[in-house]
TILOLO-637288 format. One line per 8 residues: their letters; for each residue x, y, z of C-alpha. Coordinates in nm, 3 decimals. Each point is the difference from the previous one (the first is absolute). Layout:
% residues N
a = X Y Z | ...
END
This chain:
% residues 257
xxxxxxxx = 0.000 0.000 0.000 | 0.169 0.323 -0.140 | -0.002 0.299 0.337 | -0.309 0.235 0.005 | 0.112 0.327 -0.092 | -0.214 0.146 0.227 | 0.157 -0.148 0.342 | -0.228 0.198 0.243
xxxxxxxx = -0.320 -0.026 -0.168 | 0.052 -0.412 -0.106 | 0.051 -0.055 0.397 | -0.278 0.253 0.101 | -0.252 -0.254 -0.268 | 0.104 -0.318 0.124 | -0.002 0.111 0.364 | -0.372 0.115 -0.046
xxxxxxxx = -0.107 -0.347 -0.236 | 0.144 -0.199 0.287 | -0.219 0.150 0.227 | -0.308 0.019 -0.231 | 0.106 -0.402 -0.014 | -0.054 -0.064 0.403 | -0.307 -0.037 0.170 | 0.141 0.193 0.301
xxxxxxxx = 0.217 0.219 0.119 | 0.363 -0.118 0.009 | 0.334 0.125 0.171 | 0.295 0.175 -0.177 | 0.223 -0.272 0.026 | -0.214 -0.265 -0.156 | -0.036 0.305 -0.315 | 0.424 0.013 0.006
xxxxxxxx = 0.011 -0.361 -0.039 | -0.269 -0.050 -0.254 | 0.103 0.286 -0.219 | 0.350 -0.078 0.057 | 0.071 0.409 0.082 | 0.209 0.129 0.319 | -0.171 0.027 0.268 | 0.153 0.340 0.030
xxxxxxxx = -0.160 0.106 -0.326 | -0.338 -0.203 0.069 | -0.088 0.188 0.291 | 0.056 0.361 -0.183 | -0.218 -0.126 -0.302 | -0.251 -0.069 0.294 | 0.075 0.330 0.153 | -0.100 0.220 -0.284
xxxxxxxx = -0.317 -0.247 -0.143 | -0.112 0.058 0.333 | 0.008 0.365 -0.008 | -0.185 0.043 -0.367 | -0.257 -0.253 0.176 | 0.051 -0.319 -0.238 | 0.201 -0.215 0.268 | -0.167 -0.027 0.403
xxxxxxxx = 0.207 -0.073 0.261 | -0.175 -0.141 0.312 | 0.241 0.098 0.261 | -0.117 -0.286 0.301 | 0.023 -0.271 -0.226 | 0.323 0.098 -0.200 | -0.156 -0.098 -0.319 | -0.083 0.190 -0.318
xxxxxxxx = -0.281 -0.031 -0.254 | -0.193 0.212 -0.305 | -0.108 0.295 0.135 | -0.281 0.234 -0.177 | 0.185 0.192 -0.196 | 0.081 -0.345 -0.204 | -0.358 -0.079 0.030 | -0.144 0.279 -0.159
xxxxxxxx = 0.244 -0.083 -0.237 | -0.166 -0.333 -0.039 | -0.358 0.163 -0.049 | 0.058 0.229 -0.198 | 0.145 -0.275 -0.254 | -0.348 -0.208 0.103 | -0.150 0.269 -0.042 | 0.061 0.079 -0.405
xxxxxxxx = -0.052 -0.295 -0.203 | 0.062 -0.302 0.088 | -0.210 -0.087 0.327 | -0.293 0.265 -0.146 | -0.017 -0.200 -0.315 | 0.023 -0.324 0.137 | -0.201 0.046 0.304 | -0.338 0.190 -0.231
xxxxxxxx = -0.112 -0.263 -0.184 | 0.010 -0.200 0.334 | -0.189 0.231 0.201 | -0.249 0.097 -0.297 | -0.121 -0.344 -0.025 | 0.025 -0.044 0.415 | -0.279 0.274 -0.012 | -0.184 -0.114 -0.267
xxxxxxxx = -0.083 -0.345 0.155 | -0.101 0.132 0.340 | -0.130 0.334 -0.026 | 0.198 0.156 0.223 | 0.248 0.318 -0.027 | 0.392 -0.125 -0.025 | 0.323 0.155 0.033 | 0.396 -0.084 0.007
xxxxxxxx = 0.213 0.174 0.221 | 0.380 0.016 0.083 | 0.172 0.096 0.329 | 0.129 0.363 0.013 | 0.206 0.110 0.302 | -0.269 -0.092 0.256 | -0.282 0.068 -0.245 | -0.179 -0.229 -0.261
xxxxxxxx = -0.003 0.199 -0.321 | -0.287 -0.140 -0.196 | 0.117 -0.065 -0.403 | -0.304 -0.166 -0.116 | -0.356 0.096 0.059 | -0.256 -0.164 -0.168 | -0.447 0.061 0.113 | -0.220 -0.260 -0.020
xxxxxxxx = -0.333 0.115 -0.180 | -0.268 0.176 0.223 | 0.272 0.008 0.283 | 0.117 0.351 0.200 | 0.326 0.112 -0.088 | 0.260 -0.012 0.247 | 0.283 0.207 0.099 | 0.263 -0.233 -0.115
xxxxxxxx = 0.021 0.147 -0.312 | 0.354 -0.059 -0.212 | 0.252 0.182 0.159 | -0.146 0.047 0.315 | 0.206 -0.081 0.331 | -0.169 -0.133 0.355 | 0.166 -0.128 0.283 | 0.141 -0.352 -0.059
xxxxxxxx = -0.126 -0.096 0.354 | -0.372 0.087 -0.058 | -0.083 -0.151 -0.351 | -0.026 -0.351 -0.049 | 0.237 0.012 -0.321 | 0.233 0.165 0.256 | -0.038 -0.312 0.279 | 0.067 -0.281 -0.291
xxxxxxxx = 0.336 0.182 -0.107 | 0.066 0.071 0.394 | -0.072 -0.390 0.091 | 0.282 -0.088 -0.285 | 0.251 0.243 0.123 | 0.300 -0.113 0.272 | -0.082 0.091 0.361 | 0.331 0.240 -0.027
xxxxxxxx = -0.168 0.178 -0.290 | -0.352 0.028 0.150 | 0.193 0.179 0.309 | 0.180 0.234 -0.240 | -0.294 0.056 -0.133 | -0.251 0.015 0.315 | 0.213 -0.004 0.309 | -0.191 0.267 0.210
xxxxxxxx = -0.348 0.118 0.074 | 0.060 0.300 -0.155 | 0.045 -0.205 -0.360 | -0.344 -0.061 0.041 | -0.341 0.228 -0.093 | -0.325 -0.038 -0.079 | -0.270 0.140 -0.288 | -0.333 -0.145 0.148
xxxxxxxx = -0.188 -0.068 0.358 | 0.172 -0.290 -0.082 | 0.355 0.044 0.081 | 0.156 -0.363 -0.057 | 0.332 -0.115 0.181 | 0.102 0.271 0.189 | 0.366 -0.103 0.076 | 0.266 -0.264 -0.063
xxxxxxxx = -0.127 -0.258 0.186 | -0.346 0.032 -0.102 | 0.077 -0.007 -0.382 | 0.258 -0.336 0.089 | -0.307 -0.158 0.113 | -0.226 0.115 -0.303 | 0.244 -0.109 -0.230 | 0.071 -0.338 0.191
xxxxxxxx = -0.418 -0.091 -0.116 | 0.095 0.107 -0.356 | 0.275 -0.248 -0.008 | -0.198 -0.230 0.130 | -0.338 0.032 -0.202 | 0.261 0.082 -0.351 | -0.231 0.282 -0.032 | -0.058 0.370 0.145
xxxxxxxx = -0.333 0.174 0.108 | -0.056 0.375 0.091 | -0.310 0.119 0.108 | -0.115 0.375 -0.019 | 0.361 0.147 0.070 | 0.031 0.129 -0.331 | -0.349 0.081 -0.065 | -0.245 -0.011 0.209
xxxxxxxx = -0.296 -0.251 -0.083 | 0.289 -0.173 -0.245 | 0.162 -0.325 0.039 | 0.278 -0.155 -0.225 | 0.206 -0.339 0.002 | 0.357 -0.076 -0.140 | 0.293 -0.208 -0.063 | 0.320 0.081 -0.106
xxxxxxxx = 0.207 -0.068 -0.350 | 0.371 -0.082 0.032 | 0.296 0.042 -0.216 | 0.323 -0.260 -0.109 | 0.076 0.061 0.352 | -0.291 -0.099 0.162 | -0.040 0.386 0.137 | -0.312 0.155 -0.012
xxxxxxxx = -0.012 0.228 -0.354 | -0.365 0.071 0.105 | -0.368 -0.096 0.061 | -0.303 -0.058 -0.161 | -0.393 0.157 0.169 | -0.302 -0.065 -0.030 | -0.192 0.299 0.216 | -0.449 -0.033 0.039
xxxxxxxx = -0.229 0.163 0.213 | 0.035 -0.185 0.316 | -0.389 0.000 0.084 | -0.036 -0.170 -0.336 | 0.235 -0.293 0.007 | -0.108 -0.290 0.237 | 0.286 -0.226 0.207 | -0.028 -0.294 -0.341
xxxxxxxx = 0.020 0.259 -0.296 | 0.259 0.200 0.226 | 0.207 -0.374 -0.028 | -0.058 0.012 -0.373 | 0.170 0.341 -0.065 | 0.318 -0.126 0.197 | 0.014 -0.297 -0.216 | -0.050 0.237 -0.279
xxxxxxxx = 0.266 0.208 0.110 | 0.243 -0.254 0.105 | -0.036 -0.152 -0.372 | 0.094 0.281 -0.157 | 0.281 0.090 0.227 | 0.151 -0.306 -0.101 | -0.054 0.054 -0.392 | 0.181 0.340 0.032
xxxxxxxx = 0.277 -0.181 0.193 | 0.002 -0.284 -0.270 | 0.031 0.246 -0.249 | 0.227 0.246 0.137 | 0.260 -0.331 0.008 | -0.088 -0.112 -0.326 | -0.110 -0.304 0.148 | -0.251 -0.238 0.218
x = 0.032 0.095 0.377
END
Protein backbone atom coordinates (compact mmCIF):
# COMPACT_ATOMS: atom_id res chain seq x y z
CA UNK A 1 0.00 0.00 0.00
CA UNK A 2 1.69 3.23 -1.40
CA UNK A 3 1.67 6.22 1.97
CA UNK A 4 -1.42 8.57 2.02
CA UNK A 5 -0.30 11.84 1.10
CA UNK A 6 -2.44 13.30 3.37
CA UNK A 7 -0.87 11.82 6.79
CA UNK A 8 -3.15 13.80 9.22
CA UNK A 9 -6.35 13.54 7.54
CA UNK A 10 -5.83 9.42 6.48
CA UNK A 11 -5.32 8.87 10.45
CA UNK A 12 -8.10 11.40 11.46
CA UNK A 13 -10.62 8.86 8.78
CA UNK A 14 -9.58 5.68 10.02
CA UNK A 15 -9.60 6.79 13.66
CA UNK A 16 -13.32 7.94 13.20
CA UNK A 17 -14.39 4.47 10.84
CA UNK A 18 -12.95 2.48 13.71
CA UNK A 19 -15.14 3.98 15.98
CA UNK A 20 -18.22 4.17 13.67
CA UNK A 21 -17.16 0.15 13.53
CA UNK A 22 -17.70 -0.49 17.56
CA UNK A 23 -20.77 -0.86 19.26
CA UNK A 24 -19.36 1.07 22.27
CA UNK A 25 -17.19 3.26 23.46
CA UNK A 26 -13.56 2.08 23.55
CA UNK A 27 -10.22 3.33 25.26
CA UNK A 28 -7.27 5.08 23.49
CA UNK A 29 -5.04 2.36 23.75
CA UNK A 30 -7.18 -0.29 22.19
CA UNK A 31 -7.54 2.76 19.04
CA UNK A 32 -3.30 2.89 19.10
CA UNK A 33 -3.19 -0.72 18.71
CA UNK A 34 -5.88 -1.22 16.17
CA UNK A 35 -4.85 1.64 13.98
CA UNK A 36 -1.35 0.86 14.55
CA UNK A 37 -0.64 4.95 15.37
CA UNK A 38 1.45 6.24 18.56
CA UNK A 39 -0.26 6.51 21.24
CA UNK A 40 1.27 9.91 21.54
CA UNK A 41 -0.33 10.97 18.28
CA UNK A 42 -3.71 8.94 18.97
CA UNK A 43 -4.59 10.82 21.88
CA UNK A 44 -4.03 14.43 20.05
CA UNK A 45 -6.21 13.17 17.03
CA UNK A 46 -8.72 12.48 19.97
CA UNK A 47 -7.97 15.78 21.50
CA UNK A 48 -8.97 17.98 18.66
CA UNK A 49 -12.14 15.51 17.23
CA UNK A 50 -13.26 16.09 20.56
CA UNK A 51 -13.18 19.74 20.48
CA UNK A 52 -15.03 20.17 16.81
CA UNK A 53 -17.60 17.64 18.57
CA UNK A 54 -17.09 14.45 16.19
CA UNK A 55 -15.08 12.30 18.87
CA UNK A 56 -16.75 12.03 22.90
CA UNK A 57 -14.68 11.30 25.51
CA UNK A 58 -16.43 9.89 28.63
CA UNK A 59 -14.02 10.87 31.24
CA UNK A 60 -15.19 8.01 34.25
CA UNK A 61 -14.96 5.30 31.99
CA UNK A 62 -11.73 6.28 29.99
CA UNK A 63 -13.29 5.30 26.80
CA UNK A 64 -14.12 7.20 23.62
CA UNK A 65 -16.93 6.89 21.08
CA UNK A 66 -18.86 9.01 18.03
CA UNK A 67 -19.94 11.96 19.38
CA UNK A 68 -22.75 14.30 17.61
CA UNK A 69 -20.90 16.22 15.65
CA UNK A 70 -20.09 12.77 13.61
CA UNK A 71 -23.67 11.98 13.91
CA UNK A 72 -25.11 14.77 12.32
CA UNK A 73 -22.67 13.94 9.95
CA UNK A 74 -24.33 10.61 9.56
CA UNK A 75 -27.91 12.24 9.07
CA UNK A 76 -27.33 14.53 7.09
CA UNK A 77 -25.88 11.78 4.55
CA UNK A 78 -29.36 9.70 5.58
CA UNK A 79 -30.86 12.39 5.16
CA UNK A 80 -30.25 13.18 1.11
CA UNK A 81 -30.77 10.23 -0.92
CA UNK A 82 -30.15 7.21 -0.04
CA UNK A 83 -32.25 6.34 3.23
CA UNK A 84 -35.18 8.99 1.77
CA UNK A 85 -35.35 6.99 -1.38
CA UNK A 86 -35.12 3.75 -0.01
CA UNK A 87 -37.13 4.21 3.03
CA UNK A 88 -40.51 6.11 0.72
CA UNK A 89 -41.63 3.48 -1.12
CA UNK A 90 -41.53 1.48 2.22
CA UNK A 91 -43.42 3.79 4.23
CA UNK A 92 -45.91 4.76 1.26
CA UNK A 93 -47.12 1.32 1.01
CA UNK A 94 -46.87 0.88 5.16
CA UNK A 95 -49.66 3.62 5.04
CA UNK A 96 -51.50 2.48 2.37
CA UNK A 97 -52.33 -0.97 3.92
CA UNK A 98 -53.34 0.35 7.32
CA UNK A 99 -54.64 3.69 7.06
CA UNK A 100 -52.66 5.25 9.29
CA UNK A 101 -50.18 8.43 9.02
CA UNK A 102 -46.26 7.18 8.77
CA UNK A 103 -43.03 8.73 9.10
CA UNK A 104 -39.07 7.89 9.17
CA UNK A 105 -36.94 9.63 11.38
CA UNK A 106 -33.14 9.79 12.21
CA UNK A 107 -31.42 10.75 15.50
CA UNK A 108 -30.13 14.38 15.63
CA UNK A 109 -28.07 15.48 18.65
CA UNK A 110 -30.76 14.56 21.21
CA UNK A 111 -33.58 15.24 18.76
CA UNK A 112 -35.37 12.95 16.15
CA UNK A 113 -35.40 14.94 12.94
CA UNK A 114 -38.27 13.54 10.98
CA UNK A 115 -37.10 12.89 6.95
CA UNK A 116 -40.14 11.23 5.79
CA UNK A 117 -43.70 12.19 6.38
CA UNK A 118 -46.26 10.55 4.70
CA UNK A 119 -50.73 11.16 5.83
CA UNK A 120 -52.93 8.56 5.63
CA UNK A 121 -56.26 9.71 3.83
CA UNK A 122 -58.94 11.47 6.06
CA UNK A 123 -56.22 11.55 8.89
CA UNK A 124 -55.05 15.06 10.89
CA UNK A 125 -51.79 16.18 10.01
CA UNK A 126 -49.19 16.06 12.48
CA UNK A 127 -46.36 18.13 13.47
CA UNK A 128 -43.73 15.80 12.32
CA UNK A 129 -43.52 17.27 9.20
CA UNK A 130 -39.98 16.68 7.08
CA UNK A 131 -37.46 18.50 8.67
CA UNK A 132 -38.92 18.97 11.82
CA UNK A 133 -36.86 18.16 15.13
CA UNK A 134 -38.55 16.83 18.68
CA UNK A 135 -36.89 15.55 21.51
CA UNK A 136 -35.48 12.03 20.92
CA UNK A 137 -36.74 11.07 24.46
CA UNK A 138 -40.46 11.94 23.88
CA UNK A 139 -41.29 10.43 20.37
CA UNK A 140 -41.55 6.92 19.88
CA UNK A 141 -39.18 7.04 16.67
CA UNK A 142 -36.85 8.69 19.23
CA UNK A 143 -37.23 5.57 22.02
CA UNK A 144 -36.56 2.76 19.11
CA UNK A 145 -33.20 4.58 18.04
CA UNK A 146 -32.54 5.29 21.98
CA UNK A 147 -33.26 1.39 22.89
CA UNK A 148 -30.44 0.51 20.04
CA UNK A 149 -27.93 2.94 21.27
CA UNK A 150 -24.93 1.81 23.99
CA UNK A 151 -25.75 2.72 27.60
CA UNK A 152 -22.44 5.12 27.33
CA UNK A 153 -24.12 6.90 24.43
CA UNK A 154 -27.64 7.18 25.93
CA UNK A 155 -25.71 8.97 29.02
CA UNK A 156 -23.91 11.31 26.62
CA UNK A 157 -26.85 11.87 25.29
CA UNK A 158 -29.36 12.02 28.44
CA UNK A 159 -27.23 11.98 31.53
CA UNK A 160 -29.14 14.65 33.63
CA UNK A 161 -32.62 15.83 34.37
CA UNK A 162 -32.02 18.83 32.82
CA UNK A 163 -31.57 16.78 29.22
CA UNK A 164 -35.01 16.17 29.63
CA UNK A 165 -38.42 18.45 28.70
CA UNK A 166 -41.67 18.07 27.91
CA UNK A 167 -44.37 19.47 25.03
CA UNK A 168 -47.70 18.02 26.51
CA UNK A 169 -49.58 17.34 30.09
CA UNK A 170 -47.86 14.44 29.27
CA UNK A 171 -44.31 14.88 30.08
CA UNK A 172 -42.75 11.25 29.51
CA UNK A 173 -39.43 10.10 31.32
CA UNK A 174 -38.41 12.81 33.21
CA UNK A 175 -34.75 11.78 33.97
CA UNK A 176 -32.09 9.14 33.34
CA UNK A 177 -33.36 6.56 35.20
CA UNK A 178 -36.82 6.88 34.18
CA UNK A 179 -36.05 6.81 30.36
CA UNK A 180 -33.47 3.45 31.25
CA UNK A 181 -36.54 1.87 32.38
CA UNK A 182 -38.80 3.02 29.35
CA UNK A 183 -36.36 1.93 27.05
CA UNK A 184 -35.65 -1.45 28.96
CA UNK A 185 -39.83 -2.36 27.80
CA UNK A 186 -38.88 -1.29 24.24
CA UNK A 187 -36.13 -3.77 24.16
CA UNK A 188 -38.11 -6.07 25.46
CA UNK A 189 -41.49 -5.75 23.44
CA UNK A 190 -38.88 -4.93 19.93
CA UNK A 191 -41.19 -2.11 19.61
CA UNK A 192 -41.77 1.59 21.06
CA UNK A 193 -45.10 3.33 22.14
CA UNK A 194 -45.66 7.08 23.05
CA UNK A 195 -48.76 8.27 24.13
CA UNK A 196 -49.91 12.02 23.94
CA UNK A 197 -46.30 13.49 24.64
CA UNK A 198 -45.99 14.78 21.33
CA UNK A 199 -49.48 15.59 20.68
CA UNK A 200 -51.93 15.48 22.77
CA UNK A 201 -54.89 12.97 21.94
CA UNK A 202 -52.00 11.24 19.49
CA UNK A 203 -50.38 7.99 19.88
CA UNK A 204 -47.60 6.44 17.63
CA UNK A 205 -45.54 3.05 17.65
CA UNK A 206 -41.97 2.29 16.25
CA UNK A 207 -39.04 0.21 15.62
CA UNK A 208 -35.84 1.02 14.56
CA UNK A 209 -33.77 0.34 11.06
CA UNK A 210 -30.06 -0.48 11.38
CA UNK A 211 -27.10 -0.06 9.22
CA UNK A 212 -23.87 -2.66 8.13
CA UNK A 213 -23.11 -2.05 11.65
CA UNK A 214 -26.02 -3.04 13.27
CA UNK A 215 -26.42 0.82 14.64
CA UNK A 216 -29.54 2.37 14.52
CA UNK A 217 -29.66 4.65 10.98
CA UNK A 218 -33.31 5.36 12.03
CA UNK A 219 -36.99 4.40 12.64
CA UNK A 220 -40.02 3.82 11.03
CA UNK A 221 -43.95 5.39 12.72
CA UNK A 222 -46.97 4.74 12.42
CA UNK A 223 -48.89 7.73 14.58
CA UNK A 224 -53.38 7.40 14.97
CA UNK A 225 -55.67 9.03 17.10
CA UNK A 226 -55.32 7.18 20.26
CA UNK A 227 -59.21 7.18 21.10
CA UNK A 228 -59.57 5.48 17.74
CA UNK A 229 -57.22 2.55 17.81
CA UNK A 230 -58.30 -0.35 20.18
CA UNK A 231 -55.44 -2.61 22.25
CA UNK A 232 -55.72 -5.55 18.84
CA UNK A 233 -55.52 -2.96 15.88
CA UNK A 234 -52.93 -0.96 18.14
CA UNK A 235 -50.86 -4.70 17.86
CA UNK A 236 -51.44 -4.58 14.13
CA UNK A 237 -49.74 -1.17 13.48
CA UNK A 238 -46.56 -2.43 15.45
CA UNK A 239 -46.42 -5.40 13.29
CA UNK A 240 -46.92 -3.03 10.50
CA UNK A 241 -44.26 -0.95 11.60
CA UNK A 242 -41.83 -3.49 12.65
CA UNK A 243 -42.19 -5.01 8.93
CA UNK A 244 -41.25 -2.20 7.36
CA UNK A 245 -38.44 -1.30 9.63
CA UNK A 246 -36.93 -4.36 8.62
CA UNK A 247 -37.47 -3.82 4.70
CA UNK A 248 -35.66 -0.42 5.02
CA UNK A 249 -32.89 -2.23 6.95
CA UNK A 250 -32.87 -5.07 4.25
CA UNK A 251 -32.56 -2.61 1.76
CA UNK A 252 -30.29 -0.15 3.13
CA UNK A 253 -27.69 -3.46 3.21
CA UNK A 254 -28.57 -4.58 -0.05
CA UNK A 255 -29.67 -7.62 1.43
CA UNK A 256 -32.18 -10.00 3.61
CA UNK A 257 -31.86 -9.05 7.38
Amino acid sequence: MTSPKAPAADATLRLLTFLASRRSPVPAARIAEQLALPRSRTYDLLTTLVQHGYVMHLEQERLYGLGPAAQELSGAYLRQEPLARIGRRVIEAMVDEVGESGHLAVLHGRDVLYVIEERARNRPSLVTDVGVRISAHLTASGRAILAALPPAQLRALFGTREDFSSRTAAPGPEGPRALRELLAQVRRDGIAHESGEVSEEMASVAAVVRDHAGWPAAAVALTFVEAQVGPAQREGLAVAARAAADEVTRRLLGRRH
